[in-house]
C-alpha positions as CSV (number, residue, x, y, z in Angstrom):
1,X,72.6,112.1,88.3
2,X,75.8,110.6,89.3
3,X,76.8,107.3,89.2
4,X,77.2,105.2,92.4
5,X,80.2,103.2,92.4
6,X,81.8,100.8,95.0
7,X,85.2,100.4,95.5
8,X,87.1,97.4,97.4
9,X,89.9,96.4,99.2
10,X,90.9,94.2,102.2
11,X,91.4,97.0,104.8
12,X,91.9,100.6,105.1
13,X,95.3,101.0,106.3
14,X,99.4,101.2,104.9
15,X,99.7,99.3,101.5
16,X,99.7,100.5,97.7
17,X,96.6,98.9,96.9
18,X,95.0,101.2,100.2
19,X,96.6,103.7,99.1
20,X,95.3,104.4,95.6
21,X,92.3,102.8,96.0
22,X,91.4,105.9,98.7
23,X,93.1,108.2,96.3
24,X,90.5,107.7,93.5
25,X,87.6,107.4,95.9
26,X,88.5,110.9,97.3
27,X,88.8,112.5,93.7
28,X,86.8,110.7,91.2
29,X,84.5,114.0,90.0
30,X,81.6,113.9,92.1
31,X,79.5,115.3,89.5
32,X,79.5,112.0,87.9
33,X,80.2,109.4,90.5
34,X,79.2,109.0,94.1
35,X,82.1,106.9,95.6
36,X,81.4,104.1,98.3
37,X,84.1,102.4,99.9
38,X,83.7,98.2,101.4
39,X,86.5,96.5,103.3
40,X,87.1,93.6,105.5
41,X,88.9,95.7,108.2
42,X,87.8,99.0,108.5
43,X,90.3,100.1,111.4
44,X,93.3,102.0,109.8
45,X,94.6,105.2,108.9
46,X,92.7,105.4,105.4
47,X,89.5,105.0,107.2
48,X,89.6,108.5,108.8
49,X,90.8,110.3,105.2
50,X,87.3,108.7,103.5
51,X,85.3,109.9,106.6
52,X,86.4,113.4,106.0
53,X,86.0,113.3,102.7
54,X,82.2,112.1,102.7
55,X,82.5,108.9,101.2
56,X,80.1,105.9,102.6
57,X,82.3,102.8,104.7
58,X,80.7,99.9,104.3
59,X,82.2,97.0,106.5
60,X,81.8,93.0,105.2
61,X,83.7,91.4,108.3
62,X,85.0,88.0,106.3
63,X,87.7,86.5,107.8
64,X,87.6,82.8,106.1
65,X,86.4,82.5,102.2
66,X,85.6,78.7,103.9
67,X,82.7,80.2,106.3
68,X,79.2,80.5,106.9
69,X,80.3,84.1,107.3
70,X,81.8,84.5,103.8
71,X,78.8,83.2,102.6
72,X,76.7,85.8,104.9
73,X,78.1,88.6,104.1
74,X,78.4,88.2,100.0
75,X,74.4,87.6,100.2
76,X,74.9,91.2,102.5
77,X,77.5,92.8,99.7
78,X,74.6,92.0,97.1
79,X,71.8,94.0,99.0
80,X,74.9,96.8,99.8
81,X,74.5,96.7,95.8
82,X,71.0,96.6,94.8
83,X,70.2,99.1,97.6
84,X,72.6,102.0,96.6
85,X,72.0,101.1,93.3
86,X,75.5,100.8,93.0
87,X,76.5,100.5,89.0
88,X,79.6,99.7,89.1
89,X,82.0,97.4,91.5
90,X,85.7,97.7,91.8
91,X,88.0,95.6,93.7
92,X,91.8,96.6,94.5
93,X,93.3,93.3,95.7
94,X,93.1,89.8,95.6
95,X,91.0,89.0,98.2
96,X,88.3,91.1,97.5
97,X,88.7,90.1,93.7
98,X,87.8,86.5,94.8
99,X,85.2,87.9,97.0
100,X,83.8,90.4,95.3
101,X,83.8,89.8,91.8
102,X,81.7,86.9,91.4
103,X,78.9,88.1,93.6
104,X,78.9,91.6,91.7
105,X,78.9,89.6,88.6
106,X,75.9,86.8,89.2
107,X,73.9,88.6,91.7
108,X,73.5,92.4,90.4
109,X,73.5,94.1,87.3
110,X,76.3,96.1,88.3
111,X,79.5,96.5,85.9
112,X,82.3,94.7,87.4
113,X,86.0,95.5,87.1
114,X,88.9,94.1,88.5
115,X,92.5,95.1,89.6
116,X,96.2,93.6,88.5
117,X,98.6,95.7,90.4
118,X,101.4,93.3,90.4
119,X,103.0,90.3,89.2
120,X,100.9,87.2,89.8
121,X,103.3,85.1,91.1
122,X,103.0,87.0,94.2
123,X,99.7,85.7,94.6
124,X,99.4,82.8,97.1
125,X,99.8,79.5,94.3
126,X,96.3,78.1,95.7
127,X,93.8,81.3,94.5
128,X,96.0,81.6,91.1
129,X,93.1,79.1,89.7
130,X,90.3,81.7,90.9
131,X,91.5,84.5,90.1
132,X,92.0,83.4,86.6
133,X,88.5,82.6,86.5
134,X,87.6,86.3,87.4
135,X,89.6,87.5,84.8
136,X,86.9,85.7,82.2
137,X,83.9,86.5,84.3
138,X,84.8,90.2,84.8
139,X,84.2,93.0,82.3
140,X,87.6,94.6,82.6
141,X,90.9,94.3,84.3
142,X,92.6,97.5,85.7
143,X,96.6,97.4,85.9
144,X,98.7,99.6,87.1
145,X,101.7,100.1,84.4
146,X,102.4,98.5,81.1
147,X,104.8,95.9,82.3
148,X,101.3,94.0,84.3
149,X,99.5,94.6,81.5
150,X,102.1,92.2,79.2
151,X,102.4,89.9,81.3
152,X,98.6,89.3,82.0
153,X,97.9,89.3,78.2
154,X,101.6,87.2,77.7
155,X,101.5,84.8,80.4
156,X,98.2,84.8,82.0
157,X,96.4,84.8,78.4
158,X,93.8,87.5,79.0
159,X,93.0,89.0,75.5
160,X,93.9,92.7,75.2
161,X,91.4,94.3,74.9
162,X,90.2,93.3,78.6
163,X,92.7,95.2,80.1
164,X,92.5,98.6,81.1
165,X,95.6,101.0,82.0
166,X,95.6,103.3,84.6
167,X,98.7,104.4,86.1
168,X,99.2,105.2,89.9
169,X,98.6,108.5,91.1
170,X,100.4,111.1,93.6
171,X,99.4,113.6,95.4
172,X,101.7,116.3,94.3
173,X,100.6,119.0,96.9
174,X,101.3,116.6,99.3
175,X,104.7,115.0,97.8
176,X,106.8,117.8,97.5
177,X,110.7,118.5,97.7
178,X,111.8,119.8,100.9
179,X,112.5,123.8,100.7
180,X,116.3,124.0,102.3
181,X,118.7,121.5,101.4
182,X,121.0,119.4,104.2
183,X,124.3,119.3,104.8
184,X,124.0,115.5,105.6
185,X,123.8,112.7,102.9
186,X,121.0,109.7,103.4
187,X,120.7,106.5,101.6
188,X,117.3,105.4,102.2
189,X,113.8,103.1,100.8
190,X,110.4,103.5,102.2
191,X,108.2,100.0,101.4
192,X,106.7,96.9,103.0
193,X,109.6,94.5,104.6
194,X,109.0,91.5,102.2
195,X,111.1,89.2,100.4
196,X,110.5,90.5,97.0
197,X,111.2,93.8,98.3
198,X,115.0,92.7,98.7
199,X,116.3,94.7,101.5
200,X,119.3,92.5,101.5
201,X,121.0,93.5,98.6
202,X,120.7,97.3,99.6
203,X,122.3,96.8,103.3
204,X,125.1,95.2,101.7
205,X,125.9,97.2,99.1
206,X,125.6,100.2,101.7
207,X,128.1,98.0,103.9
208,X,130.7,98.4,100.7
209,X,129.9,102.0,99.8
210,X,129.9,103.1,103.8
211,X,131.7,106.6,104.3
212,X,131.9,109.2,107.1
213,X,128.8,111.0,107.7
214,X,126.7,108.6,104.9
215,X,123.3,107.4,106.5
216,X,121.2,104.6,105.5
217,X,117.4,104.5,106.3
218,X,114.9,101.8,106.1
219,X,110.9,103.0,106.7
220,X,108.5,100.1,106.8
221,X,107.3,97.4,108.8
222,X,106.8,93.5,107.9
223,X,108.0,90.3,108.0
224,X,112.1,91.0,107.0
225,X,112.9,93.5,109.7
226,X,114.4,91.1,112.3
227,X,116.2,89.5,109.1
228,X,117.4,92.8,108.0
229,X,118.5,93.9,111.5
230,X,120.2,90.9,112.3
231,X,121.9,91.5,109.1
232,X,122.6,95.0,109.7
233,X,124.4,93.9,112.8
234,X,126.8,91.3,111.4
235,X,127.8,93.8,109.2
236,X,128.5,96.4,111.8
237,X,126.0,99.2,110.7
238,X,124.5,100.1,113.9
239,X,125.6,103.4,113.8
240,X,124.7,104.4,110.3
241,X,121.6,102.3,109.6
242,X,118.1,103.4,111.1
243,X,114.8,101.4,110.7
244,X,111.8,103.2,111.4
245,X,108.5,101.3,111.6
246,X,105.8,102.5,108.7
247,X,104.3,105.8,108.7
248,X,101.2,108.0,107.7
249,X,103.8,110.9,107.2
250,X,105.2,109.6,104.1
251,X,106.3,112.6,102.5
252,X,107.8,113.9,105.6
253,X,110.0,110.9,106.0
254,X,110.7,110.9,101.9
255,X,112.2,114.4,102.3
256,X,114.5,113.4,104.6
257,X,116.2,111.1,102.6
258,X,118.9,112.4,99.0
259,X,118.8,108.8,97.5
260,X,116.1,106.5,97.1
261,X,116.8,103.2,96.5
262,X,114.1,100.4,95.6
263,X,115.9,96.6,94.9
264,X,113.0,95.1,94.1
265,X,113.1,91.5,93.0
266,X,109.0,92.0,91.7
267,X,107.5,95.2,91.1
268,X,104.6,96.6,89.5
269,X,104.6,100.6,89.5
270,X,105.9,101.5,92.9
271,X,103.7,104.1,95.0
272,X,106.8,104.6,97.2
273,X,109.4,104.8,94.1
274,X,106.8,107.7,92.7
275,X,106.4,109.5,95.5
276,X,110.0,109.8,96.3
277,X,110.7,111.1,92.5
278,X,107.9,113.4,93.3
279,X,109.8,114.5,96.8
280,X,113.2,115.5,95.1
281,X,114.7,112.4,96.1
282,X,117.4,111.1,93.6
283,X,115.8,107.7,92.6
284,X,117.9,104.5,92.0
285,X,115.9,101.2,91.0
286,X,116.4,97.4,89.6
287,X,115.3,97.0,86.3
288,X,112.5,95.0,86.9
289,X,108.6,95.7,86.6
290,X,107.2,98.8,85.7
291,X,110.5,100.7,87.5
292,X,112.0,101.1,83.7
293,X,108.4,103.1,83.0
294,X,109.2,105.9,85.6
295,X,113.2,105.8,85.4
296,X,115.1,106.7,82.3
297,X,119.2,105.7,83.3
298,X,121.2,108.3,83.0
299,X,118.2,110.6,82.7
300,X,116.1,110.8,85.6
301,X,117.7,108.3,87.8
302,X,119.5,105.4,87.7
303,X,118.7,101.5,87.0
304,X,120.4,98.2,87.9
305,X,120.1,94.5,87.6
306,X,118.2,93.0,90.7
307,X,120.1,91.1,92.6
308,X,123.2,93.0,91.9
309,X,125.4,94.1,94.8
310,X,128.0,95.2,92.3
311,X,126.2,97.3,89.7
312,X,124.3,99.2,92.7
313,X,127.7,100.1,94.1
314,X,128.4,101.2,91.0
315,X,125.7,103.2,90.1
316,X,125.3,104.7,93.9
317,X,129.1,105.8,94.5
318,X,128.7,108.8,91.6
319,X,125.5,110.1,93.0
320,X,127.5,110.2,96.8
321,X,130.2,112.0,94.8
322,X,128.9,114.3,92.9
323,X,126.3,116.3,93.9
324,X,125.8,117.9,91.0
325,X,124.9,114.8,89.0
326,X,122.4,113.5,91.8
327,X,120.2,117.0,92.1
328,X,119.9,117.1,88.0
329,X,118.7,113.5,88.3
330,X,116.2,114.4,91.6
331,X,115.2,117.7,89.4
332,X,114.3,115.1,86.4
333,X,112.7,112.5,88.6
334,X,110.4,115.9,89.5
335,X,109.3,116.6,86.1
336,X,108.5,112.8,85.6
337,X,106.1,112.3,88.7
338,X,104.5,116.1,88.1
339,X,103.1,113.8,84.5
340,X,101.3,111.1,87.3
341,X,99.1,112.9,89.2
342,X,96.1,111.4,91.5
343,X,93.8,113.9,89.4
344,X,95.2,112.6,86.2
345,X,94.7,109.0,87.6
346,X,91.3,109.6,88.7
347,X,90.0,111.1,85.5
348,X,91.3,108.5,83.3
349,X,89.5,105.5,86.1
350,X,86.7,107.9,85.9
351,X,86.8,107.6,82.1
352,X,86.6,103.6,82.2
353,X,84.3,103.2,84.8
354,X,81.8,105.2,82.5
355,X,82.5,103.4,79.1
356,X,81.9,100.2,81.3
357,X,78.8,101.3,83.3
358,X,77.6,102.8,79.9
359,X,78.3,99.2,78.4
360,X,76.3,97.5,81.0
361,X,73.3,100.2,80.2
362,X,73.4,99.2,76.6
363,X,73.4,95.3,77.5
């Protein structure tokens, strides 16, 4: 019979964390797991891709951790639990961490794993304390690339062998290079507008590099894009610089741009950065994170120092040059994402959710 497992995260819309956790939901092998999904917002474009696929929405409406409705509704994630007979609970994000890990853990017999899927100093400085007492309290932490995985045992001293690796996943049916290739030439990064994304530093360096005909484009919504437009504008890009608000039709948008660039100040492994490789896109990263894990310089892409107007000048101008050099990187990038595959992600989550639910059997 197969395993019921319950998988978390704040809401069911755009964002990595929705992303993959949806991902695995949809292929974990059925034969072995039944796959429910919780969230605290159940409105979004995720919602719809669970539905079709079958899998249970369950919907734990906490908008305050400091409510009598917080408190409500983990008594109401604990019957969820005990009445599916749930073995296993997996949050994707801090907030269902907090909410859902200690609940899982001292009200049900349920295995409990948690997620890492970036650096925690993005974490708002006043749950840092928590969620380093979930790391102790939960059997195992999931990251996402190697780079989270040093720094939690490094810096956040959780011992080694409570971490688990599983790398993001594609969809590589979905994510595929366009057939025809364009006589046009577009600069472009799909992500989340926030600070540590570092926009900044790719509208200026396109402000140096600007040529006839070359395009940039920005896809993504979030706090920077009045920022970034008014910067943009000061800089005189109008013309040659779109923003598009974020999309379900990522792939569609990814094929449309030749050189993907992510500046990242923080990163983890980037879903976008992945699926853009996976898309033929010529990828072009800062050296921070888990980016060095997917890019090889010289190789598959090309790496520079975040931060670094200068050096991604420098490392963009050949690729606009010489198309030769930026389709044998794109071709590369191909072969790299082909070896992260949602099917290979879900089978190796599939393989630690059964040593840990067969762990809990044992105890």
């Amino acid at each position: 019979m197969a395993w019921p497992v319950l998988l978390l995260a704040r809401e069911l819309d755009l964002g990595g964390s929705e992303r993959q956790m949806t991902e695995i939901a949809k292929t974990l092998d059925r034969s072995r797991f039944t796959p429910h999904v919780g969230c605290f917002r159940p409105r979004g474009m995720r919602n719809a891709e669970l539905a079709a696929a079958g899998v249970p929405i369950v919907h734990f409406p906490v908008d305050s951790f400091l409510s009598f409705g917080a408190l409500s509704e983990a008594w109401n994630l604990r019957s969820y639990i005990r009445r599916h007979g749930i073995r296993l609970v997996h949050p994707f994000d801090c907030p269902l961490t907090l909410f859902a890990v200690p609940v899982a853990r001292w009200l049900t017999n349920a295995a409990v794993v948690s997620s890492q899927r970036s650096h925690r100093a993005l974490i708002p400085s006043r749950y840092r304390p928590l969620i380093g007492i979930t790391d102790r309290i939960a059997d195992a932490i999931v990251v996402n690339c190697e780079f989270v995985r040093r720094h939690l045992e490094m810096e956040e001293g959780v011992p080694g062998g409570r971490i688990r690796l599983c790398y993001n996943g594609v969809d590589l049916d979905e994510f595929q290079p366009r057939e025809t290739p364009r006589d046009s030439l577009t600069i472009g990064v799909m992500c989340a507008l926030r600070p540590e994304k570092d926009l900044g530093t790719l509208i200026e360096a396109f402000a140096r590099i600007r040529r006839p005909g070359l395009k940039l484009s920005i896809v993504g919504s979030g706090s920077m894009l009045e920022q970034l437009r008014s910067q943009a504008e000061a800089r005189a890009l109008a013309p040659d610089c779109i923003f598009a608000p974020a999309t379900a039709n990522a792939a569609e948008c990814l094929r449309e741009i030749d050189i993907f660039v992510l500046p990242s100040r923080s990163e983890a492994l980037s879903n976008s950065l992945l699926e853009a490789m996976a898309c033929g896109c010529c990828p072009v990263a800062s050296r921070v994170g888990g980016n060095p894990e997917l890019i090889r310089h010289g190789e598959n892409g090309m790496l520079f120092e975040a931060g670094d107007v200068d050096q991604l000048c420098h490392v963009l101008e050949p690729l606009i040059e010489h198309p030769g050099l930026r389709q044998r990187l794109s071709t590369r990038a191909r072969c790299v994402a082909e070896r992260f595959s949602i099917g290979a992600s879900a089978r190796r989550m599939g393989k630690i959710y059964a040593d840990l639910i067969e762990g809990s059997r044992r105890r």
